[in-house]
C-alpha positions, -999 to 999 in steps of 0.1 A, spaced: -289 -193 502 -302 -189 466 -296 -223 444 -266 -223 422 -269 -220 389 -270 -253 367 -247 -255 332 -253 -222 326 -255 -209 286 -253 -170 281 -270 -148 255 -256 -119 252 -279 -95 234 -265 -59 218 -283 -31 198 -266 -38 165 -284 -45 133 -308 -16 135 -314 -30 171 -325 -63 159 -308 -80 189 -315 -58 214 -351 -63 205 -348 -103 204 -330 -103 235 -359 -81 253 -386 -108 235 -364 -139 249 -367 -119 289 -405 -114 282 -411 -148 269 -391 -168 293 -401 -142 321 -368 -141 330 -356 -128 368 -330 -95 367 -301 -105 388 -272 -79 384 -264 -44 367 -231 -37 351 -225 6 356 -198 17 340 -168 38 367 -166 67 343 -197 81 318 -206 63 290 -207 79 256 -239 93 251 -263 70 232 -282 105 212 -300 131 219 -336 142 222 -352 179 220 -374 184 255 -396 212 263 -373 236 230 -341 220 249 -316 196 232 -308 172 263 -287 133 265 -305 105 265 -300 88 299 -271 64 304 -270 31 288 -280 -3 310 -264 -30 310 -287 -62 328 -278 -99 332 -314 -119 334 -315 -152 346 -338 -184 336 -339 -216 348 -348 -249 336 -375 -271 351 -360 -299 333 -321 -310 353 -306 -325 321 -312 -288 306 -286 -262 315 -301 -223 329 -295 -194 309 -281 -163 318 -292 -133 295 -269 -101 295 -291 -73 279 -266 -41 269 -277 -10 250 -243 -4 242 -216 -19 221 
């Protein structure tokens, strides 16, 4: 059974500001080398994030994801942190 999480704190990291968060939030995974532990899909199709031109055709970019990250702390009297990653607001 995998260990419960301790005193959790979230981050919850979105693509606003020119994508400044997005891009801390992917630095903060990297650098804490973070472990993925769920996915959030939408039940109906998210609103396209752009477009890009492929081979002379105009196509969607892919879906957006939306991934919860989790660290924890060798230290007990320090909570874990859970990191939600969305490229979507």
């Amino acid at each position: 059974m995998p260990q419960s999480i301790r005193d959790p704190r979230l981050i919850v990291a979105w693509p606003s500001s020119g994508g400044a968060g997005l891009i801390a939030g992917h630095f903060l995974v990297a650098a804490l080398n973070a472990d993925p532990v769920a996915e959030l899909t939408p039940d109906a199709p998210t609103t396209p994030r752009g477009a890009r031109v492929e081979d002379g055709l105009l196509t969607e970019d892919a879906e957006a994801q939306n991934l919860f990250f989790e660290w924890r702390s060798a230290l007990p009297e320090r909570g874990d942190l859970l990191i939600f990653l969305s490229e979507v607001e």
